[in-house]
Residue, then its C-alpha position, 0 to 999 in steps of 0.5 A: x502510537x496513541x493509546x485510549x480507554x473506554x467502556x466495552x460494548x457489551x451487547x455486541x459481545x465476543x470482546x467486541x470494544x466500542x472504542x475502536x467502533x466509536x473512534x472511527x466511526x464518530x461522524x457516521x449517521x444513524x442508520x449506519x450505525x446501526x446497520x453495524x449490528x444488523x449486518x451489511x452497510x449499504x455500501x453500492x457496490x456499482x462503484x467497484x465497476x470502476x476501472x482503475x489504476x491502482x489498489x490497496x491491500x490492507x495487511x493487518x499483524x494479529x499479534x499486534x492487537x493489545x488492550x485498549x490500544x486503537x490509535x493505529x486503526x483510526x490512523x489508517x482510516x483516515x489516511x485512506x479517506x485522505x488518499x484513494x482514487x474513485x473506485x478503488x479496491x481495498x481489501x483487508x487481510x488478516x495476517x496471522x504470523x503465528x501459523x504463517x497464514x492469512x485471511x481476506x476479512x473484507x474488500x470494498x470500493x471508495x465512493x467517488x467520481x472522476x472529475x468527467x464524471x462529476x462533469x457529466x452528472x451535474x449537467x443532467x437532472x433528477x425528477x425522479x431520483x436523487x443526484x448521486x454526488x449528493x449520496x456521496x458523504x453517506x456512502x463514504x461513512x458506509x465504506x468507513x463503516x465496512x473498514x472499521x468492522x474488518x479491523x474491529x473483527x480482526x481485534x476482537x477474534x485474537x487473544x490481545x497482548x498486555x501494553x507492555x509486552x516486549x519482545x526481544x533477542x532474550x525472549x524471541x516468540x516465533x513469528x513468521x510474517x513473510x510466508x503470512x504475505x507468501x500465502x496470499x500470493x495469488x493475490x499479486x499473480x492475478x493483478x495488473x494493477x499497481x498493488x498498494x500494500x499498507x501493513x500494521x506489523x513490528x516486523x518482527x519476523x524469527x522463524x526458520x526461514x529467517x530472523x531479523x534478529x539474527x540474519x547476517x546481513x551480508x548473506x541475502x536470500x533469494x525468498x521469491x525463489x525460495x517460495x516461489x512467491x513474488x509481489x509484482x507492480x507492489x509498493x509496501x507501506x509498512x508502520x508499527x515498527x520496533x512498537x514493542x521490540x526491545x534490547x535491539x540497538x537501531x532496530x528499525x534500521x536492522x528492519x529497514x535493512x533486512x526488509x528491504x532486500x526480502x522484498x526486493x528478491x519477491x519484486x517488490x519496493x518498500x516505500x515507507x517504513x517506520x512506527x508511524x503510516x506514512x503515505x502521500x494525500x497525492x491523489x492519482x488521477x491518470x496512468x501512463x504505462x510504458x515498455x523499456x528498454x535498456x542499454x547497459x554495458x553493451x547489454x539491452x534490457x527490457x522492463x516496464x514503467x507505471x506513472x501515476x500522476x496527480x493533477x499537477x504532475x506530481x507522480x504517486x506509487x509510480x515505478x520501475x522494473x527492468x529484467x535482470x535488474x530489480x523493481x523499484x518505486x520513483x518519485x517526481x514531475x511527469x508533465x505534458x504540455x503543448x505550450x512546453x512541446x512535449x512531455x518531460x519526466x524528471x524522477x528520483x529512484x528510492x533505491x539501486x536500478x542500474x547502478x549501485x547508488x541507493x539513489x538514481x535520476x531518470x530524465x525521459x522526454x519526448x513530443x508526446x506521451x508515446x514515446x520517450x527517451x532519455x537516461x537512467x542513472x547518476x548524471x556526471x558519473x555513470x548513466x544508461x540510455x533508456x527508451x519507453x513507448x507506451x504500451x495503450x493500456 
């Protein structure tokens, strides 16, 4: 994590640093500028009329912030300029593990069009207004501008730790990160869109209701039953891991682990987890959503699959839930092609779905995208046949 210094703001005040303002805000105008001291941005908010396919849910550890340290935001920041779909919803959260709570700081759209859109618009003309793809650039600084304030806000509003403060098993502080996201659980219940959850945190979770330092492995808790919470249709990218945990052999390992099966139990995957953020610049550009059913061991099951597709077939924050299972993301090629008679999937699970390999293929085809079929499973050793239709959403 990179660490940088600079002089203080101070006609902001309340701690406010200009070195998290100016980093991520360095190619901004004017006006946005200084619309950060007067208030609102600018940003339309038109764009969040946009029907789309997936969110992001942004999820910020306050425990994180110490002095002079903002190499996570800036990082953050541009790995979103470098991945949102047209109008999609990002929200900030301010996870607050101390209490086990937490709070929406702000929520916004990315500016932007579809290809039909941008079609559509440059066959018109503007007497008396301006093109709207020419305001794209300003109101993608005003979005970068909302974000960077929301993750200033969080910083400023916390008592910050020096840059050397470790934790570790000879000096555990409480800190309960998962019921900080179980509080914001009716966030997940009200959506049906793939959620996108991106989360600063070194996961360092040691409460009563559990510890990775101290949970044996081989004794997993059911926490979506336990709270009653559950994160459906969610991917979690999660980075800051083991940046200030000590005296741990292997820790992002253990945090991997044990991460890995809370979410699991609350029904959703982990997609990446390590120090640094780590998300595809894919961008999605078409949803294709199916119902499916199972036959496993003289059972049929049912369950649902989301692919996301970018431009050339490559599938983004995809995945695969089946009932009685588990929830998992996959990666891969979906491609429909007339010249190729049909559609084809080829993808790869990031975990067990059917079977107990920490890796399985799904092969589904059919003459087009209403209907598919195929198997799931590990081809030459154990595999299930599987059926999708498309549900039209």
């Amino acid at each position: 994590m990179s660490n940088t210094t600079a002089t203080p703001w101070s006609s902001v005040g309340r701690g406010l640093l200009a070195y998290v303002v100016c980093a991520l805000f360095l190619a901004l105008t004017g006006p946005a500028q200084a619309s950060l001291l007067g208030g609102s941005s600018g940003l339309n908010p038109a764009f969040c009329k946009e029907k789309t396919f997936r969110q992001t849910v942004v999820y910020i550890d306050d425990t994180m912030m110490r002095s002079d340290q903002n190499g996570w935001a800036i990082d953050l920041s541009n790995r979103l300029d470098a991945s949102l779909v047209p109008g999609e919803q990002v929200t900030v959260v301010q996870l607050s593990p101390t209490s086990g709570t937490s709070r929406e700081i702000w929520s916004g759209c990315w500016p932007g069009y579809t290809s039909a859109q941008r079609t559509a618009i440059e066959k018109r003309s503007y007497f008396f207004s301006s093109n709207p793809l020419s305001d794209l650039k300003t109101q993608r600084s005003y979005f970068t501008l909302d974000l960077g304030a929301a993750l200033t806000k969080i910083y400023a509003d916390v008592p910050k730790k020096a840059n050397n403060y470790k934790t570790g098993p000879s000096d555990l502080s409480h800190k309960d990160i998962i019921a900080a996201l179980a509080s914001d659980g009716a966030r997940f219940a009200q959506s049906g869109r793939t959620i996108r959850a991106i989360v600063y945190s070194d996961l360092a979770q040691n409460s009563k209701l559990a510890s990775v330092f101290t949970d044996a492995p081989g004794a997993p808790i059911n926490y979506g039953s336990k709270l009653g919470i559950y994160f459906p249709h969610s991917l979690f990218y999660i980075y800051g891991v083991g940046s200030d945990v000590t005296g741990v052999p292997d820790y992002l390992g253990k945090a991997r682990a044990f991460w890995s099966q809370v979410l699991s139990s609350m029904n959703a995957t982990v997609e990446a987890l390590g120090s640094n953020l780590v998300i595809s610049n894919r961008i999605p550009v078409k949803e294709y959503s199916y119902r499916l059913s199972v036959s496993r061991n003289g059972e049929k099951l049912f369950g649902r699959m989301s692919l996301l597709v970018d431009h050339d077939g490559h599938l983004v924050d995809s995945w695969i839930g089946i009932s009685r299972l588990t929830f998992v993301a996959i990666s891969g090629i979906f491609n429909c092609s007339a010249q190729a008679s049909g559609c084809a999937l080829h993808a790869k699970t990031n975990g067990s779905l059917t079977t107990s390999s920490s890796e399985e293929t799904v092969d589904l085809s059919g003459t087009d995208t209403r209907k598919l079929s195929g198997t799931v499973g590990v081809p030459g050793a154990l595999t299930f046949g599987i059926a999708a239709r498309a549900t039209g959403k």
